[in-house]
C-alpha positions as YAML, in Angstrom:
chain: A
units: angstrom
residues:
- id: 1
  name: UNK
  ca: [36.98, 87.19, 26.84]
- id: 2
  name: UNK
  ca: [36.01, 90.09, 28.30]
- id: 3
  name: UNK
  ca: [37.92, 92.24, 30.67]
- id: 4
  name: UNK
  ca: [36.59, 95.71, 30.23]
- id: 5
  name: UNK
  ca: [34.96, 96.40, 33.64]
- id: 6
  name: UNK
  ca: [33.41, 94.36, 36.69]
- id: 7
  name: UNK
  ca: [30.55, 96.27, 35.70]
- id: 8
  name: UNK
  ca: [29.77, 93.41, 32.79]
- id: 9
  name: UNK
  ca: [29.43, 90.46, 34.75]
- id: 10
  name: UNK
  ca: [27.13, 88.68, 36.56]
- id: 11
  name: UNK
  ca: [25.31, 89.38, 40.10]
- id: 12
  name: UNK
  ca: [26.35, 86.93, 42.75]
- id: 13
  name: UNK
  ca: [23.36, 83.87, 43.48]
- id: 14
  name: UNK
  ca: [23.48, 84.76, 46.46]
- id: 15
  name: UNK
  ca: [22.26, 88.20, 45.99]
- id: 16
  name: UNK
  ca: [19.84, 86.86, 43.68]
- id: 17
  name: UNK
  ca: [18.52, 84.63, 46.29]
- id: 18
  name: UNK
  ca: [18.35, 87.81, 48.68]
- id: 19
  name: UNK
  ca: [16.47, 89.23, 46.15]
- id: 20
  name: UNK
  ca: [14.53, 86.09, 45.98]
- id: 21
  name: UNK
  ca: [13.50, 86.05, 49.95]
- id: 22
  name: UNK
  ca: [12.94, 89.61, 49.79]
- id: 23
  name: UNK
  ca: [10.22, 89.31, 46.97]
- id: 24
  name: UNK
  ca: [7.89, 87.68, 49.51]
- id: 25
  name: UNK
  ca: [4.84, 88.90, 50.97]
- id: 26
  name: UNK
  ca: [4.45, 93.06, 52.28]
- id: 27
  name: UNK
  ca: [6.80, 95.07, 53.46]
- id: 28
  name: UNK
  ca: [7.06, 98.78, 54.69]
- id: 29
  name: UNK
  ca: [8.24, 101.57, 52.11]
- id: 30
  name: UNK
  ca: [11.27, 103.53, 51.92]
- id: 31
  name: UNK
  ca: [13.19, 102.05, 53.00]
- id: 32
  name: UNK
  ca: [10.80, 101.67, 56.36]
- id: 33
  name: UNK
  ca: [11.23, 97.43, 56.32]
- id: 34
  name: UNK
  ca: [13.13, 94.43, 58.23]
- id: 35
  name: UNK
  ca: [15.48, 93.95, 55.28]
- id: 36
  name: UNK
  ca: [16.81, 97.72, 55.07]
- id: 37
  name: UNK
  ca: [17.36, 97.63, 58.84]
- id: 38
  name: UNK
  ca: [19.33, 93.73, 58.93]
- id: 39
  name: UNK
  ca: [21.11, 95.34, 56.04]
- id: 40
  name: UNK
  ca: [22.15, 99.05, 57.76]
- id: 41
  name: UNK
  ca: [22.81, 96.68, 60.77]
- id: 42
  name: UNK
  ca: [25.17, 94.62, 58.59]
- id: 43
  name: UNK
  ca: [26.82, 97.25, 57.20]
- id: 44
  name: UNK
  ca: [27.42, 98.90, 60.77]
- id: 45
  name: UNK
  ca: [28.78, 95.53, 62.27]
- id: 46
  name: UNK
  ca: [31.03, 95.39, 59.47]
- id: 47
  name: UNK
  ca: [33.03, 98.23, 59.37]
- id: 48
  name: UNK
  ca: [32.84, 98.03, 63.39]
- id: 49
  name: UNK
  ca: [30.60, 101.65, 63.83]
- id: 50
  name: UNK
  ca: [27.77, 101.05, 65.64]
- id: 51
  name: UNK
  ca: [26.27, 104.84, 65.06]
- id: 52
  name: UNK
  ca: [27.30, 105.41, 61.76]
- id: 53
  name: UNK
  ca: [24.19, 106.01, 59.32]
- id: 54
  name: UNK
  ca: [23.64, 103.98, 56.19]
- id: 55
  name: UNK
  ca: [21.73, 104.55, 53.34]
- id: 56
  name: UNK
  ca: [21.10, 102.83, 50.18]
- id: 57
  name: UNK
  ca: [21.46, 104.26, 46.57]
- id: 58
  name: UNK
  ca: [21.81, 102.45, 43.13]
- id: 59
  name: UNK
  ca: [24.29, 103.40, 41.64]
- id: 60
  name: UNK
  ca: [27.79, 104.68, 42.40]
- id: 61
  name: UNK
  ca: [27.31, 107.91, 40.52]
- id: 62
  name: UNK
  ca: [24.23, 108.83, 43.16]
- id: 63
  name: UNK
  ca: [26.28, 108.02, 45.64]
- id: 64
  name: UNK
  ca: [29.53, 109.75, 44.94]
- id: 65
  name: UNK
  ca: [27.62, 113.04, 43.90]
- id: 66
  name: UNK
  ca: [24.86, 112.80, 46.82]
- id: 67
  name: UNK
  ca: [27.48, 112.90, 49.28]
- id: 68
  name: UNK
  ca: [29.53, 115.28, 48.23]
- id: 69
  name: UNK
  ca: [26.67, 117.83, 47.85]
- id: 70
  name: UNK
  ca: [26.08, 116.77, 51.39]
- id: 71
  name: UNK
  ca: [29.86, 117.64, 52.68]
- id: 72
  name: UNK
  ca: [29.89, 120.41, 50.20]
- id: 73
  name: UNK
  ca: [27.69, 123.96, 49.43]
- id: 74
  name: UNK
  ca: [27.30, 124.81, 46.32]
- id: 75
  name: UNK
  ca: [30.37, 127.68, 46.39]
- id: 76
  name: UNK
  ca: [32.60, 124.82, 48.18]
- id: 77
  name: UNK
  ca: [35.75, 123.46, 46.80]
- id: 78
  name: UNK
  ca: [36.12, 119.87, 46.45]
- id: 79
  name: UNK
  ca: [39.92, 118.57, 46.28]
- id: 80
  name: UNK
  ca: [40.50, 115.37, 44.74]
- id: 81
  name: UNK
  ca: [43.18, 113.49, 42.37]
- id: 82
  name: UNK
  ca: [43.17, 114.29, 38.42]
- id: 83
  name: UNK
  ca: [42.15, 110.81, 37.77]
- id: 84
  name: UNK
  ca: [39.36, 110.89, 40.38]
- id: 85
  name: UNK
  ca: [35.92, 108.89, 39.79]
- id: 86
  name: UNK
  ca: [33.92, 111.67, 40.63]
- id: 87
  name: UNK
  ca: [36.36, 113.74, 37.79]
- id: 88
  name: UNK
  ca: [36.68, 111.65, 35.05]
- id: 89
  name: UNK
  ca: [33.43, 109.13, 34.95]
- id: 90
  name: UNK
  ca: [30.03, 111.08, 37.17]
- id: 91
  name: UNK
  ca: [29.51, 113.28, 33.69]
- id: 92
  name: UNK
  ca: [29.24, 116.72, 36.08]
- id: 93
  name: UNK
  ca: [26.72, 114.34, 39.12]
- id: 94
  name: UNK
  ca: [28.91, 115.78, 41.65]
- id: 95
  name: UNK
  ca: [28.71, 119.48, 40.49]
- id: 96
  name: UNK
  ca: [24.99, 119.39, 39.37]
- id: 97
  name: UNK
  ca: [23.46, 117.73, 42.53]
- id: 98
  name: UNK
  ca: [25.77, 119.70, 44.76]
- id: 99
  name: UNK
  ca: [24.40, 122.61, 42.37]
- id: 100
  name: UNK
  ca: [27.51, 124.50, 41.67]
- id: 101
  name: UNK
  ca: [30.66, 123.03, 43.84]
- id: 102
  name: UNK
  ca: [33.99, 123.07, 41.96]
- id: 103
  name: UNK
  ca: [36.53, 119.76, 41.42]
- id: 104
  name: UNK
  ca: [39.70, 121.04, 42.34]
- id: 105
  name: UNK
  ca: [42.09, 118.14, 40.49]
- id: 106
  name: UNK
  ca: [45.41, 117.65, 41.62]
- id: 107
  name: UNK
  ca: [48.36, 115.21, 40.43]
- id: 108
  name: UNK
  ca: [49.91, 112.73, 41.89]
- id: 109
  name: UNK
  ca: [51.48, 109.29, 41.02]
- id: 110
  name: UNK
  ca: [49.28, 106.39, 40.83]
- id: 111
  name: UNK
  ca: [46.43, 107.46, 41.13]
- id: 112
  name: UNK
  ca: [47.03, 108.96, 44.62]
- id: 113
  name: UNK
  ca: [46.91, 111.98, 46.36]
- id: 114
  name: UNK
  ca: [49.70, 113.05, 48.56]
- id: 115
  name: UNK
  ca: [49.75, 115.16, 51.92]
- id: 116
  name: UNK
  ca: [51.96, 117.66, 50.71]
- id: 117
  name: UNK
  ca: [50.22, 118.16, 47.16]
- id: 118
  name: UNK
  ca: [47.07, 118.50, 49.49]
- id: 119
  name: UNK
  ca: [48.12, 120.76, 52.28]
- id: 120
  name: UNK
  ca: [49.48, 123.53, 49.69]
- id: 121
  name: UNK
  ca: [46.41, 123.09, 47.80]
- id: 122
  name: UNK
  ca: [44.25, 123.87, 50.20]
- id: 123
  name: UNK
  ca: [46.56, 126.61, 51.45]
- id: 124
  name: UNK
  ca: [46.54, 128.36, 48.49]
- id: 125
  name: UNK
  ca: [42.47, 128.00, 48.09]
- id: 126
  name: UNK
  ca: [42.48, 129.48, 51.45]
- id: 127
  name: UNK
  ca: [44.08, 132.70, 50.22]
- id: 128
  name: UNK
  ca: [41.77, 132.98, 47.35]
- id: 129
  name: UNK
  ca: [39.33, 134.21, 49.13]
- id: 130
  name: UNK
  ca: [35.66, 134.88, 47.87]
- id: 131
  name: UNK
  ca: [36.60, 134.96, 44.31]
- id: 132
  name: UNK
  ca: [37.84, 131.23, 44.52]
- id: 133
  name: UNK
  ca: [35.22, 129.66, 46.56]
- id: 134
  name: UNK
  ca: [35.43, 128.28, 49.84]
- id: 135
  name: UNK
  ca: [37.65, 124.88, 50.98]
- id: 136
  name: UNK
  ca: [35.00, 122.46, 51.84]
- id: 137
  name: UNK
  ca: [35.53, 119.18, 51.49]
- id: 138
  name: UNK
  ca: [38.82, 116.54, 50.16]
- id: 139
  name: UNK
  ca: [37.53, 113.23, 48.15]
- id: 140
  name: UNK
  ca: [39.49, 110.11, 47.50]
- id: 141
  name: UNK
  ca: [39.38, 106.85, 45.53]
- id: 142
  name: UNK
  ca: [40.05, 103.76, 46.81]
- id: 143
  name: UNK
  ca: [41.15, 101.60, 45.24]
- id: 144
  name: UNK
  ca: [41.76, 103.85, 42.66]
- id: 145
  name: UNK
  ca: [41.30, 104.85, 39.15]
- id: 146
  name: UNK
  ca: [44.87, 102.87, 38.44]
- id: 147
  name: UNK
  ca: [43.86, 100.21, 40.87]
- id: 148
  name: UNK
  ca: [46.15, 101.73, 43.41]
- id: 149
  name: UNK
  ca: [45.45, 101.27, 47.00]
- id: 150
  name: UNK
  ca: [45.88, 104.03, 49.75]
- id: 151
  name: UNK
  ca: [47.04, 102.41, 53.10]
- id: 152
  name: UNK
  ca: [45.77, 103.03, 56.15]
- id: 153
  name: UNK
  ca: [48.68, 104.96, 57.00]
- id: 154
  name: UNK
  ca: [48.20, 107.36, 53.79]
- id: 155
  name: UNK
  ca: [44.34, 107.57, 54.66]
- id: 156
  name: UNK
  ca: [45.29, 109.08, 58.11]
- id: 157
  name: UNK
  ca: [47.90, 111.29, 56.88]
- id: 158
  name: UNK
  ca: [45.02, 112.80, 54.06]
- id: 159
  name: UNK
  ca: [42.87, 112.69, 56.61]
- id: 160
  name: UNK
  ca: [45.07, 114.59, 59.28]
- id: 161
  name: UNK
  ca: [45.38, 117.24, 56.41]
- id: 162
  name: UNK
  ca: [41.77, 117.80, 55.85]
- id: 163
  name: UNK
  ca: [40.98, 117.96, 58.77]
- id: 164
  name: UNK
  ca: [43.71, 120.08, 60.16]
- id: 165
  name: UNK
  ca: [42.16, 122.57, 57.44]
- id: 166
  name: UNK
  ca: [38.67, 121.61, 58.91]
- id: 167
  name: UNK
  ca: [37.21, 119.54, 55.70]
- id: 168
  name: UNK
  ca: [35.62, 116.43, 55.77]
- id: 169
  name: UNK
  ca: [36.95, 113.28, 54.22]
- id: 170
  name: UNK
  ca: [35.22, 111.45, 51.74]
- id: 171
  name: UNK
  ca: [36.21, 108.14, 50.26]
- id: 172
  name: UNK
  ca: [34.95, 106.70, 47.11]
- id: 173
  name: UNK
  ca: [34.47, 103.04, 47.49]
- id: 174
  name: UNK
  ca: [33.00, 101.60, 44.16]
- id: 175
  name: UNK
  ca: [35.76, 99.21, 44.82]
- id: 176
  name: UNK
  ca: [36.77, 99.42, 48.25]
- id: 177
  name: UNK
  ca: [36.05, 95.58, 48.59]
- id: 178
  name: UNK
  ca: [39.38, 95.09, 46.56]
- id: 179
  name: UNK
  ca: [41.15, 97.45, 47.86]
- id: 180
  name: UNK
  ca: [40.38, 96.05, 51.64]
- id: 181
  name: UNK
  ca: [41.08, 92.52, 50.03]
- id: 182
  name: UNK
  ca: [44.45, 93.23, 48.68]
- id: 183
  name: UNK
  ca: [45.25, 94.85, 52.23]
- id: 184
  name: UNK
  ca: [44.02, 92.09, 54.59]
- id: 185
  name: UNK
  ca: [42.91, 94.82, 57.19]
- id: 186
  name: UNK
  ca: [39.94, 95.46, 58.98]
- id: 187
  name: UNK
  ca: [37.21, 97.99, 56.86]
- id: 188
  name: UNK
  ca: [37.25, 100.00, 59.82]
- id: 189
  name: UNK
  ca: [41.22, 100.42, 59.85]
- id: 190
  name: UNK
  ca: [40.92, 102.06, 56.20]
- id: 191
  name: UNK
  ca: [38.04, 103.92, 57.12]
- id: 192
  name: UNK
  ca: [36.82, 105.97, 59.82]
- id: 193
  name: UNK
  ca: [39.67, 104.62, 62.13]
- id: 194
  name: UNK
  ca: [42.12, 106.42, 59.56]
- id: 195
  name: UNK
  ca: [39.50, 109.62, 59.25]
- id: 196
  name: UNK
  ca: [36.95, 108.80, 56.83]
- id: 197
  name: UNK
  ca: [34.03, 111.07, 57.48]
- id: 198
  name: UNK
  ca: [32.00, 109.28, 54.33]
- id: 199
  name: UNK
  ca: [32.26, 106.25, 52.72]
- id: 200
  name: UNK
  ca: [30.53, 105.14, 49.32]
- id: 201
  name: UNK
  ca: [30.68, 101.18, 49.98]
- id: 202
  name: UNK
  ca: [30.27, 100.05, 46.59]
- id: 203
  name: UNK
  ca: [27.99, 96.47, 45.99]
- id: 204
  name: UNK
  ca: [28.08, 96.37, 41.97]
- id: 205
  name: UNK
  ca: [31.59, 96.18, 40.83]
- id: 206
  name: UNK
  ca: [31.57, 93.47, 43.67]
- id: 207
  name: UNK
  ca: [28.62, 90.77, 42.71]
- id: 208
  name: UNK
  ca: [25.48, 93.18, 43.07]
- id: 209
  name: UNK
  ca: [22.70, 93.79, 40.60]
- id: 210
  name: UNK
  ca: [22.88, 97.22, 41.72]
- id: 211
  name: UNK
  ca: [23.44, 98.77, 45.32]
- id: 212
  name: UNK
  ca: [25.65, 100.99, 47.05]
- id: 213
  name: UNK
  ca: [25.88, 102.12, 50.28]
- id: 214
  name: UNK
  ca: [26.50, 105.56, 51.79]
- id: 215
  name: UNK
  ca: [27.78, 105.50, 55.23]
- id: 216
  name: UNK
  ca: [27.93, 108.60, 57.29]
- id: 217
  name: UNK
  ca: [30.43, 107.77, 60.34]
- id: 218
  name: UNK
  ca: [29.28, 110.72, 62.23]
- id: 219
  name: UNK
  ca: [25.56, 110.77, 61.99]
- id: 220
  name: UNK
  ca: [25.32, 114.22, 62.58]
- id: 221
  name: UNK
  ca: [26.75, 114.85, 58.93]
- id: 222
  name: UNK
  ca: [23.81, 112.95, 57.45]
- id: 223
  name: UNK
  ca: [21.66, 115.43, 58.74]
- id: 224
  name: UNK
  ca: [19.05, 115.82, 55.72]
- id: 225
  name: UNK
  ca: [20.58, 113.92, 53.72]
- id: 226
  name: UNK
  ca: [17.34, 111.77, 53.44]
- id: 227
  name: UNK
  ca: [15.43, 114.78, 51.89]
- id: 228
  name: UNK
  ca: [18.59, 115.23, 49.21]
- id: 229
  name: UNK
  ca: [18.33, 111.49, 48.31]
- id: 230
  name: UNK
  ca: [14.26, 111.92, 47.76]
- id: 231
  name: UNK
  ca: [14.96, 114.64, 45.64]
- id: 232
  name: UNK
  ca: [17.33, 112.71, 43.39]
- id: 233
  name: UNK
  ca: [14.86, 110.03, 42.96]
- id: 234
  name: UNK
  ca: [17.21, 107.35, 45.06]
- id: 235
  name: UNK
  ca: [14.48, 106.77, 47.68]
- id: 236
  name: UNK
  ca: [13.58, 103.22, 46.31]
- id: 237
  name: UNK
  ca: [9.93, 103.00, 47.51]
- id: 238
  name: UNK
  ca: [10.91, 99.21, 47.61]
- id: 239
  name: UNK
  ca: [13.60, 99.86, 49.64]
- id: 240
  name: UNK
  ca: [14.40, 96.27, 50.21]
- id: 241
  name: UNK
  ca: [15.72, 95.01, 46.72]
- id: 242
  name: UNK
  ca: [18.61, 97.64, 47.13]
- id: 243
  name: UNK
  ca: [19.04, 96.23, 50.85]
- id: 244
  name: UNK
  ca: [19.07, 92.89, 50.35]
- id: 245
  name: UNK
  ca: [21.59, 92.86, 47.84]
- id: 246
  name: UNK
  ca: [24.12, 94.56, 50.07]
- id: 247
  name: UNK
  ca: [22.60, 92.18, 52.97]
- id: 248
  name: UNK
  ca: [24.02, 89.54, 50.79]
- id: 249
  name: UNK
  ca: [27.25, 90.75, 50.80]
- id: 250
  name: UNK
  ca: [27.64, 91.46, 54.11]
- id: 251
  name: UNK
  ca: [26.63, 88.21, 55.51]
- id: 252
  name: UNK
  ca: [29.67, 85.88, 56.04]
- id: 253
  name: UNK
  ca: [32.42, 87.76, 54.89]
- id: 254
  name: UNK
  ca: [31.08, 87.33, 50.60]
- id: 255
  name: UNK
  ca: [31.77, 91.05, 49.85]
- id: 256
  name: UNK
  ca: [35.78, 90.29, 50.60]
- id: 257
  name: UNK
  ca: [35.24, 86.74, 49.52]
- id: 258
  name: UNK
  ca: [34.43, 87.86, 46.08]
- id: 259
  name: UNK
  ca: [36.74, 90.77, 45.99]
- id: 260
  name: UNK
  ca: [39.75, 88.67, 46.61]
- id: 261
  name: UNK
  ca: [38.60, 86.04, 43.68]
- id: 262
  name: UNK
  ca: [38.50, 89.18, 41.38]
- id: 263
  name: UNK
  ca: [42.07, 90.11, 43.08]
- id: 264
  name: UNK
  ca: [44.07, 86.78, 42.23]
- id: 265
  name: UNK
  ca: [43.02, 87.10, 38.88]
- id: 266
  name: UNK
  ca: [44.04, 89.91, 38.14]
- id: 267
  name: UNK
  ca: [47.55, 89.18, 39.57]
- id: 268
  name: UNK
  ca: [47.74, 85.98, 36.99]
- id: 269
  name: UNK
  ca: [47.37, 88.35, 34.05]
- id: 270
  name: UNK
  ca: [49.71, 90.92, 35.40]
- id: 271
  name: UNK
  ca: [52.41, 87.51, 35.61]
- id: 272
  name: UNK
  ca: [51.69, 87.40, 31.94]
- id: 273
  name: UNK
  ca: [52.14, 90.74, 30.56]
- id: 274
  name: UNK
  ca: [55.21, 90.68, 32.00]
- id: 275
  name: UNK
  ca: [56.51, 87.35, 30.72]
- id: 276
  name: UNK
  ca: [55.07, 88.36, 27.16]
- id: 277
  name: UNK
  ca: [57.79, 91.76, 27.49]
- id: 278
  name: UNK
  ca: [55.26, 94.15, 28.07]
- id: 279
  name: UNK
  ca: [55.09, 95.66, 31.68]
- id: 280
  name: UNK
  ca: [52.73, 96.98, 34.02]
- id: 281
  name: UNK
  ca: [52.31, 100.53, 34.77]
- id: 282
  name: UNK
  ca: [50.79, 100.14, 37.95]
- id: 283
  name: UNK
  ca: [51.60, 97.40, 40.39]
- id: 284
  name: UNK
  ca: [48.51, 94.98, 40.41]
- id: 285
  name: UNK
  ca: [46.86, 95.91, 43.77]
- id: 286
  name: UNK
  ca: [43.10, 95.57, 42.84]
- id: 287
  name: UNK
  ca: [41.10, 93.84, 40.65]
- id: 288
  name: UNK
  ca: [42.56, 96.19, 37.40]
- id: 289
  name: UNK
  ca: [45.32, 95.50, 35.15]
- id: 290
  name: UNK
  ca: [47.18, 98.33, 33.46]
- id: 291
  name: UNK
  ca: [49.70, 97.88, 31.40]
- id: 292
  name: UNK
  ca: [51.60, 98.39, 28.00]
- id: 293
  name: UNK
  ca: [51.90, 95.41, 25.85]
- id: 294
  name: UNK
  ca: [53.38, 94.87, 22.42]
- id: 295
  name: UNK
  ca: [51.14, 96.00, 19.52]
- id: 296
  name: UNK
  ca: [51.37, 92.09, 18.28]
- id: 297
  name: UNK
  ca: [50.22, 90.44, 21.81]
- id: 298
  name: UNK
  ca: [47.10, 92.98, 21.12]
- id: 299
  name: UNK
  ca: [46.92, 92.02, 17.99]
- id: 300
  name: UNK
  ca: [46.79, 88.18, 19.26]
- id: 301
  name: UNK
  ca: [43.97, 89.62, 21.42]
- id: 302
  name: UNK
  ca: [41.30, 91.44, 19.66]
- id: 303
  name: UNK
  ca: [41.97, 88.74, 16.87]
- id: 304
  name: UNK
  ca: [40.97, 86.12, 19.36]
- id: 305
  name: UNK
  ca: [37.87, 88.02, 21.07]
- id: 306
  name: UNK
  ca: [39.11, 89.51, 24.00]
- id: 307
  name: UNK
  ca: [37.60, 93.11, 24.96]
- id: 308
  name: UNK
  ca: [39.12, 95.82, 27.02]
- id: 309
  name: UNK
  ca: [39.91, 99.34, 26.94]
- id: 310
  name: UNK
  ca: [42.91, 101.07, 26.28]
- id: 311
  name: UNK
  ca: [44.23, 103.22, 28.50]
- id: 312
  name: UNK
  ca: [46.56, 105.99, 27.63]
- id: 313
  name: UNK
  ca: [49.55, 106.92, 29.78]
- id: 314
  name: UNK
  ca: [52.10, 109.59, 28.66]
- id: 315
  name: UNK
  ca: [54.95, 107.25, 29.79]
- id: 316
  name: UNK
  ca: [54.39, 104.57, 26.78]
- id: 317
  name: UNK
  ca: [55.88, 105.85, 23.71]
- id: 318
  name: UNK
  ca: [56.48, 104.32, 20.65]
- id: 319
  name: UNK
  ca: [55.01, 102.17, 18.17]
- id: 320
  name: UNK
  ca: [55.63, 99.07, 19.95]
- id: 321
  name: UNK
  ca: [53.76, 99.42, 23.31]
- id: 322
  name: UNK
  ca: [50.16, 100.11, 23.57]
- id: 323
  name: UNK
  ca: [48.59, 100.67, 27.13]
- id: 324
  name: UNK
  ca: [45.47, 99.02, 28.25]
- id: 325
  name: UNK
  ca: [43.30, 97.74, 31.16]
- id: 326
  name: UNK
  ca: [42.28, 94.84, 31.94]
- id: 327
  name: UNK
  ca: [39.62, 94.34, 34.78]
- id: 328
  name: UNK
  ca: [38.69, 91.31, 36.53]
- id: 329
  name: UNK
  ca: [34.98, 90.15, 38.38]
- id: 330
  name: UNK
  ca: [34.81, 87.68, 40.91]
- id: 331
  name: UNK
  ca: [33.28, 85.41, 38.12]
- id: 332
  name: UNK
  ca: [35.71, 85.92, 35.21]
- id: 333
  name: UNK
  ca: [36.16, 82.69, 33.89]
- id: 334
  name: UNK
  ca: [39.36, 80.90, 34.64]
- id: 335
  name: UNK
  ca: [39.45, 79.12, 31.40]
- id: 336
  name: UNK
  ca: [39.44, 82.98, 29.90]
- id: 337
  name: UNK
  ca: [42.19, 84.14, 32.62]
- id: 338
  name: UNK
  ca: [44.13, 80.63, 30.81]
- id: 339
  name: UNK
  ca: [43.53, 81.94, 27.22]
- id: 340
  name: UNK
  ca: [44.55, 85.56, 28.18]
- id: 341
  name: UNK
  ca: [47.50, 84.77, 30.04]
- id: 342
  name: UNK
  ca: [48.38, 82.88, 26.88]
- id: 343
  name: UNK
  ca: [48.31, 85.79, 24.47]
- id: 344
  name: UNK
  ca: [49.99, 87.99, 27.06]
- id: 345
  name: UNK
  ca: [53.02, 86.08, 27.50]
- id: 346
  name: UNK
  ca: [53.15, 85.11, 24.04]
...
């Protein structure tokens, strides 16, 4: 049993049949071939923006730190939540490629950043003047690091405050399937419709082998962004194996297919860690599970195989409670979801 990421199971077959077709014959380099340009095409149709420009990375730590040393120079600010990917998990990517720009974390329930935690943020970086650094761009998760979703509604409000303050908006995607899943609405309400400048689509927490892609809503802001990519070694000379992976998911709907198969299993085991007494300390929104559970239900667990992380929160005190998470894939095995849900509700 093993829930510790969507990062340790398998690659959707029909990705590996992409994959498969792809690996035929020659092809242009670079990203220069019929494969990268169904897939950029696929990617525009999909979130509904016709001039937005897409690019290919492979891995979500290229793509989070490539783009926000594209939205951000090196003495720029960068506001995002304490809990943010690009805070907690890039080890420095968005710093180092952006050579120099500084996180600036901020709080907030959830997971979430709020527009009045924002706005006086960015007010007071404003005053600091050019010992501080200058405002340049705000980032968010979604779904987030909790497995929080923002709402369309928040998205805009964020947006409306970076952009009152003249910043770009940047959202973090690794699993934006799930978070678009959970919310039944159109990628393009939760994205640039809302104000997303940039958008790191994620592929590999969603059934890829590895792909990601960067979309650039105004195409004006991708504006070199080619030569940046080259220079972090994430121009794939065979272009198309990243492609046709994200091709894959784009093509009838999989990508939110497989995110909302990840979804409804993660809702089962939140029904069970609260039928076993524990409870969750997030509302199950994604395809994460985080909760505090009685030391004896872990217990149950690690003596029966299952692996997961914990997770602390300050709110669980005690001896009794210990916080975890539990993550699902769109291929986590129902008969393990059975066996889980067991040992959660006792």
């Amino acid at each position: 049993m093993n829930f510790a990421s969507d990062n340790v199971h398998a690659a959707h077959p029909a990705v590996i049949e992409a994959l498969v077709r792809a690996n035929s014959g020659a092809a242009k380099s670079y990203g220069a071939d019929h494969v990268t340009d169904q897939a950029r095409a696929a990617i525009r149709e999909l979130l509904e923006a016709p001039d937005a420009e897409v690019r290919f990375v492979a891995t979500g730590t290229a793509a989070n730190a490539l783009v926000c040393a594209q939205l951000s120079p090196p003495y720029g600010r960068i506001y995002c939540h304490d809990d943010a990917h690009i805070q907690t998990s890039e080890c420095g990517a968005p710093e180092f490629f952006s050579h120099g720009a500084k996180l600036v974390t901020l709080p907030g329930q959830g997971g979430k950043l709020t527009p009045d935690v924002l706005s006086r943020a960015i007010a007071e970086g404003a005053e600091e003047g050019l010992n501080g650094g200058m405002n340049a761009m705000v980032s968010i998760t979604n779904a987030t690091e909790w497995g929080t979703v923002y709402t369309p509604d928040q998205v805009a409000a964020l947006a409306k405050v970076a952009h009152d303050a003249g910043l770009p908006l940047h959202m973090d995607g690794a699993r934006f399937s799930n978070a678009a899943a959970h919310l039944g609405c159109s990628p393009a309400d939760l994205t640039w419709r809302a104000g997303v400048d940039a958008l790191c689509f994620g592929g590999t927490k969603n059934g890829a082998m590895g792909a990601e892609a960067v979309v650039f809503f105004d195409p004006d802001r991708a504006a070199g962004f080619d030569y940046r990519r080259k220079q972090a070694g994430h121009v794939f000379s065979k272009n198309r194996f990243l492609a046709a992976q994200m091709l894959a998911l784009a093509t009838d709907g999989l990508w939110r297919d497989l995110a909302g198969q990840a979804n409804a299993k993660a809702a089962l085991l939140g029904q069970a860690v609260q039928a076993g007494g524990g409870r969750l300390l997030q509302p199950v929104q994604s395809n994460g599970v985080f909760a505090a559970i009685p030391v004896e239900a872990h217990q149950r667990a690690q003596a029966a195989g299952a692996y997961y992380y914990p997770w602390p929160d300050p709110s669980v005190e005690g001896p009794d409670l210990i916080s975890i998470r539990l993550v699902c894939a769109w291929d986590t095995p129902d008969d393990q979801i059975r066996a889980m849900s067991d040992i959660l509700a006792g």
